[in-house]
N, C-alpha and C positions, 0 to 999 in steps of 0.2 A: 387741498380739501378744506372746505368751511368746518371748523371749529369751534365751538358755543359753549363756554363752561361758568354754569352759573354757580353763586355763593353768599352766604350772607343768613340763609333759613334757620331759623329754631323753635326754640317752645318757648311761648310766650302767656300772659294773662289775658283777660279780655280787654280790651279797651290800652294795651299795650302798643308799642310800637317795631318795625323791626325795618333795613333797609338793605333790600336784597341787588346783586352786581351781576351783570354777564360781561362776560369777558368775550370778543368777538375778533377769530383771525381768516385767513385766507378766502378775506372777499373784500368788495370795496366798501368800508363803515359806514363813511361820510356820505354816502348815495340813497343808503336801502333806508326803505322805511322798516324800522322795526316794531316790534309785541314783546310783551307777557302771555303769557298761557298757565293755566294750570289745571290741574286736573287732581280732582278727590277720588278715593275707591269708589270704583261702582260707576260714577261718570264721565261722560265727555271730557275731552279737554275743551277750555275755553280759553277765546280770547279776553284778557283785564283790562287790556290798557295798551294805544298803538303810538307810536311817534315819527314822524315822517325824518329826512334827515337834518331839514331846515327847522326844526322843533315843533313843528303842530300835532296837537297831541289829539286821543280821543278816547273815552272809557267807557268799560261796562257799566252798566245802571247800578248795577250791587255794588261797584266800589267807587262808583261818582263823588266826590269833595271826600273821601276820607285817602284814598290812593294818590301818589306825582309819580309820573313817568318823568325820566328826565334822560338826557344823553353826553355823552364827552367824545365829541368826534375824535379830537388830538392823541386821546388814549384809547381808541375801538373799546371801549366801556358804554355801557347802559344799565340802568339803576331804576328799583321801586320803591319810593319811601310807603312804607304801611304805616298810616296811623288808624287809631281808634279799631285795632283789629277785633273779628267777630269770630266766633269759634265755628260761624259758615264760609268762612275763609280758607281754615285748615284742606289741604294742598300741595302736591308736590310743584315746585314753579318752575316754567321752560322758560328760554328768550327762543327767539327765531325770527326769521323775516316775518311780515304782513303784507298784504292779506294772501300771500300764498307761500307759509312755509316751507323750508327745505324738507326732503323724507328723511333725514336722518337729525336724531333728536341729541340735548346733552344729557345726562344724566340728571338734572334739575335739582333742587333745594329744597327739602322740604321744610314748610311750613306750619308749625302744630300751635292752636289758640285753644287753649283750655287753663280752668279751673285746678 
């Protein structure tokens, strides 16, 4: 069974930083292209930020030049550095493949930007 347990979420200020980790087993890492997602109360989840397995990366418009997707094939890890975070951030955060994730979700990270 695929596996997905992300880490790294907390409360932060505005214009803070935070650098969140999925941990990914029983599939092949180094292949899939993966994502970020997250999702606030009340909304969609969205895609933030995708990474193929060769590194080419590609974001949402809201978090264009202040988000890096980044990956570590050797250790099935993937990682988001948040900078200059906004309190329209706050979010619980998934990983999962892209663009067609699994149906079964991890428990995600939440992310809280406030005052």
């Amino acid at each position: 069974q695929v596996h997905l347990v992300e880490s790294g979420g907390g409360l932060v200020q505005p214009g803070g930083s935070l650098r969140l980790s999925c941990a990914a087993s029983g599939m092949i890492f180094s292949i899939a292209t993966m994502g970020w997602y997250r999702q606030a109360p009340g909304k969609e989840r969205e895609l933030v930020a995708g990474i193929t397995g060769g590194g080419t990366t590609n974001y949402a418009d809201s978090v264009k030049g202040r988000f890096t997707i980044s990956r570590d094939n050797a250790k099935n890890r993937m990682y988001l550095q948040m900078n200059s975070l906004k309190p329209e951030d706050t979010a619980v955060y998934y990983c999962n493949i892209y663009p067609r994730p699994f149906g079964s979700w991890g428990q995600g990270t939440q992310v809280t930007v406030s005052s």
